[in-house]
C-alpha positions as CSV (number, residue, x, y, z in Angstrom):
1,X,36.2,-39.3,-59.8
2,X,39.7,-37.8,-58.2
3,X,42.0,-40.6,-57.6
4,X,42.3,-40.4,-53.7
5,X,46.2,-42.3,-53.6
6,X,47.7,-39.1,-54.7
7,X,46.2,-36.8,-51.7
8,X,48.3,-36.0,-48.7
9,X,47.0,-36.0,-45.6
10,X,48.4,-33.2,-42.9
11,X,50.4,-34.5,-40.3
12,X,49.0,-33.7,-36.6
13,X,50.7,-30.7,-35.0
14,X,50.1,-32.0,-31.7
15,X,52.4,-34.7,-29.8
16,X,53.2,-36.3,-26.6
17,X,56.1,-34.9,-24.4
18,X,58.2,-36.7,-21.8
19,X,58.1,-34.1,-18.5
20,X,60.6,-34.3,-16.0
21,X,59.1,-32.9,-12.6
22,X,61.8,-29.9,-11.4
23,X,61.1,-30.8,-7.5
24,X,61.4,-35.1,-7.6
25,X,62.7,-35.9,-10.6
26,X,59.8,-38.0,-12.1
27,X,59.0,-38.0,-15.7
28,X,56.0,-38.9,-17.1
29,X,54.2,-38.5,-20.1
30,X,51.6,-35.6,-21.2
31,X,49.8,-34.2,-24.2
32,X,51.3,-30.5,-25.2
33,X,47.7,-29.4,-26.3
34,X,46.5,-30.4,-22.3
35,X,43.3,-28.9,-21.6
36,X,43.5,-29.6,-17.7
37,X,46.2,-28.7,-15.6
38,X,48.6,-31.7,-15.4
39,X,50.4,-32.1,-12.1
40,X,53.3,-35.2,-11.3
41,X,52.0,-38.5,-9.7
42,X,54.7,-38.4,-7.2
43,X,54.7,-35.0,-5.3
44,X,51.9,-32.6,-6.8
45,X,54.0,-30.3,-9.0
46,X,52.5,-28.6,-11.9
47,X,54.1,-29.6,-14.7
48,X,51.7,-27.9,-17.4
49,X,48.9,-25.3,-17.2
50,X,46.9,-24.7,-20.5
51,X,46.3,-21.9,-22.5
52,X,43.8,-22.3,-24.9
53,X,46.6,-24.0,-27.3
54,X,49.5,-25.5,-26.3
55,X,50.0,-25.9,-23.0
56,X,52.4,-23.9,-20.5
57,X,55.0,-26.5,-19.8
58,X,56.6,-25.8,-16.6
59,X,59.2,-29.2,-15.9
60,X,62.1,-29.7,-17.7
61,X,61.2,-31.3,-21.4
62,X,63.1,-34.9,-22.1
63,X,62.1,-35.8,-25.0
64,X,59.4,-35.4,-27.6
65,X,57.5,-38.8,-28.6
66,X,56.7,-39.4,-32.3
């Protein structure tokens, strides 16, 4: 039997990104593997489109959460 302590597990290549909307200003938080276009609570903008992978991010990235 293989002792399982020593196996490393992958890290996720995916994470969550703060947005800042280009036309109001708001930032909110999305997925960067979105599968539905994700548009800001406040005015409507698109702030990411996706593309079968990561998504097109179209604000202004803030910051990337861990």
């Amino acid at each position: 039997m293989p002792n399982f302590r020593n196996v490393l597990i992958p890290a996720p290549k995916s994470r969550f990104i703060r947005v800042r909307c280009n036309q109001c200003g708001n930032e909110q938080v999305i997925f960067d593997h979105a599968t539905v276009e994700v548009r800001c609570l406040v005015c409507g903008n698109l702030l990411a489109r996706p593309t079968g992978g990561r998504a097109e991010i179209l604000g202004t990235v803030v910051k990337v959460l861990e």
